[in-house]
N, C-alpha and C positions, 0 to 999 in steps of 0.2 A: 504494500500500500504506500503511497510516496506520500512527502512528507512536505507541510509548509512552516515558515518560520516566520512569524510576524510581528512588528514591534508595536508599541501604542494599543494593546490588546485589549486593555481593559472597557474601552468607551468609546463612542464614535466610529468614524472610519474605519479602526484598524479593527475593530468588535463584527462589523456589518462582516467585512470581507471573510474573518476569520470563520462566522456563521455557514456564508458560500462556499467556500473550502471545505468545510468539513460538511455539507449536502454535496459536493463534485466529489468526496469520497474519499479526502484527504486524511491523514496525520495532523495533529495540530502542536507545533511548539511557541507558545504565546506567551510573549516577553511582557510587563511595560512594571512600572514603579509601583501599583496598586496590585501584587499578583494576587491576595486576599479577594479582590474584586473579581478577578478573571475565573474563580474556582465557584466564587458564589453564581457568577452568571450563567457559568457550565453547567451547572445541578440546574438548577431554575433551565433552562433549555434544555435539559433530557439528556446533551451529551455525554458517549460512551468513554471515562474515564480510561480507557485503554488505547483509547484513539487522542488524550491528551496530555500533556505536557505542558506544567508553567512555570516561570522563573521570574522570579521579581527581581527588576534591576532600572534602574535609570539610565536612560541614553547617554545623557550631561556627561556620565562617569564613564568615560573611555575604556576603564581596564573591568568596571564590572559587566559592558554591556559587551566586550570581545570575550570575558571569562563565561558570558553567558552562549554566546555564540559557538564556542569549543565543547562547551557540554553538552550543548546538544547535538555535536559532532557526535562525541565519544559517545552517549545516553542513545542517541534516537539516530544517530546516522547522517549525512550528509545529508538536506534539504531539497527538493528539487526545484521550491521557489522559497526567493526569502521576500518578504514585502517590509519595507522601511515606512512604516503611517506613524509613527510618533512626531509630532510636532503641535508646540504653539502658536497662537498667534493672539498678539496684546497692541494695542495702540499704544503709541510714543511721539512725545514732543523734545526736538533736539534743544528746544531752549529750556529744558529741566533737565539740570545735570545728574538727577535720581533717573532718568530711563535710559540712562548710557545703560546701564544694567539689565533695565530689558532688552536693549539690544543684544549684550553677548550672550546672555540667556536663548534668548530667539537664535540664535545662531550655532550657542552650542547646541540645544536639542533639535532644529532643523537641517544641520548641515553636517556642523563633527559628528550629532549623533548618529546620521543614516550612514556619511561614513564608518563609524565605527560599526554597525549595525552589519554591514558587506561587510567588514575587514573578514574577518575569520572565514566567512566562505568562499572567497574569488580566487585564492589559490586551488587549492581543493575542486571547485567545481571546472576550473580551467584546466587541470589533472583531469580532472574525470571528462572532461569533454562537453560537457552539456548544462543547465542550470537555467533558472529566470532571477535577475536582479531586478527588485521594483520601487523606484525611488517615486511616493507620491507629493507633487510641484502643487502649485494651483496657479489661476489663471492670474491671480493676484502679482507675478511674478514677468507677465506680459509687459506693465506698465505700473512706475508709483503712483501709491497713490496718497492724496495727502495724512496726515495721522496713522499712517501704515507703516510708514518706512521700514520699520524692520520687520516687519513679516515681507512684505513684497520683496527688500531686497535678500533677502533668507530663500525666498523661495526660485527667485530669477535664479539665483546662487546652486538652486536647489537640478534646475532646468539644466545649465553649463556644466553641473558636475558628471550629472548622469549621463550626458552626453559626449565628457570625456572618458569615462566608464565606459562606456557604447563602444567605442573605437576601440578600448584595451581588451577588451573581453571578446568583442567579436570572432576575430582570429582563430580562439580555444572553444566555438560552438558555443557562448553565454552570452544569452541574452541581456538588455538591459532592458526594461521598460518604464519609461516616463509618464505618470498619468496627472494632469493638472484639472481638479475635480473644481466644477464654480460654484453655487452655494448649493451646499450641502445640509439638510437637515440633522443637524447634529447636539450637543450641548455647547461646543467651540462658537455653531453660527448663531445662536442662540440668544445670544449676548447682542449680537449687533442690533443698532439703534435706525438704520438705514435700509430702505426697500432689496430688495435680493430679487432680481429677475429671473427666472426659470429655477426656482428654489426644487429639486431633488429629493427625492425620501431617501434614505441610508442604503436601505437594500437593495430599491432601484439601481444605485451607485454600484454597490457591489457585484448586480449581476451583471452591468456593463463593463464593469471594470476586469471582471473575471473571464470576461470575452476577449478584451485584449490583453491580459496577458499570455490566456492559452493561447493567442496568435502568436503573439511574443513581436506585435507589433511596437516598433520606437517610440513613437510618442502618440498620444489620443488628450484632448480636451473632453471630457465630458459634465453636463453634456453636448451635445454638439450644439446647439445653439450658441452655448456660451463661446464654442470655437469662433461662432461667426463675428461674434460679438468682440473676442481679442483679434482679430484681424483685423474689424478694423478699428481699433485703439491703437493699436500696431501703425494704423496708415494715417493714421488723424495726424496734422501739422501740429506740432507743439502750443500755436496760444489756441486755437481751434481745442481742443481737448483739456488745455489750462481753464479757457471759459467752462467747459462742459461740466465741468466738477468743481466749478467755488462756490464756496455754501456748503457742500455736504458735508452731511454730519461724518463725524471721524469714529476712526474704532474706541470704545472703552480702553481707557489706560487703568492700570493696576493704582495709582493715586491720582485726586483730583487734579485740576488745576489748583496752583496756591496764588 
């Protein structure tokens, strides 16, 4: 039975997908900081405890999320996909010297973390010949946007890595897959104060999402609306798109304005 390794397990994203992996008949090795959380949701959903595996570890922490990544070498075997979903996203104002912090935060768990999250399996699956690496971007990462800065630039970040990924792994038969999800019904978008155009139910997300990775297509927007929608933001002239967005309301930041 092959085996998926997913980070961000507990909630959201990485939960929906992990759900669909294990209905396509998967193994499940399911990482994220609240593993307490991922066993209570397992029982509450019926899942066959023989088909799981969890490990509580935080992305942020490079040597427990590659300590985690080796054990489930050794425990459960090589992975046949691993899906990187752990990530934040917080509003930040560069003129409060208190969000430089959510910045490197946003960055360690959206970027070091997915990298750490691969490290342990891209040799080994590039030995073995075959594999899916799944780094999840969002559309957020097309264009800044104002009060986002660091999640948008986290995630463009998020887009370039996996794409440099793409080129080194191809070679050795492993996949990379890039999927940039637009709003998402989740706890994360749940928070925002601002309209959300073609807003997503979780699982809807995940059955598409789980389409392209069994294609083991490079990159997908989903959903595709939202593709048409970053194209053209992509083509919009700079004040053309500055007008488009003054006024909007910005992401919640972790402290008010003072």
């Amino acid at each position: 039975m092959k085996l998926v390794f997913i980070t961000g397990a507990s909630s959201g994203l990485g939960q929906a997908l992990a759900l669909r992996c294990y209905r396509a008949g998967y193994r499940l090795a399911l990482v994220a900081r609240r593993g307490a959380e991922i066993s209570q949701w397992a029982d509450a959903q019926g899942l066959d405890p023989a088909r799981l595996w969890v490990h509580a570890a935080d992305v942020r922490d490079s040597d427990a999320i590659t300590a985690a990544g080796r054990a489930c070498i050794a425990t459960q075997g090589l992975p046949d996909v691993v899906i990187a979903s752990a990530g934040i996203s917080i509003g930040m104002d560069t003129a409060d010297a208190a969000d430089l912090a959510v910045m490197r935060a946003t960055f360690e768990t959206n970027n070091l973390g997915m990298a750490a999250s691969f490290q342990p399996f891209v040799g080994p699956m590039c030995q073995r010949g075959s594999g899916r690496l799944v780094g999840l971007a969002s559309v957020a990462g097309i264009r800044g946007l104002p009060g986002h800065g660091a999640y948008c630039a986290s995630k463009a970040a998020t887009i370039a890595y996996c794409e440099s990924l793409r080129g080194e792994c191809r070679p050795h038969g492993v996949r990379v897959v890039t999927i940039s999800p637009g709003y998402i019904d989740t706890p994360m978008t749940r928070r925002n104060s601002y309209g959300m155009p073609f807003l997503m139910r979780a699982d809807d997300f995940a059955d598409r999402a789980w389409a392209t990775i069994e294609r083991g297509s490079s990159y997908r927007v989903i959903p595709w609306q939202m593709a048409v929608v970053a194209r053209l933001m992509r083509l919009l002239p700079n004040p053309v798109f500055d007008r488009l967005l003054a006024g909007r309301p910005r992401k919640p930041r972790q402290t008010p304005s003072g």
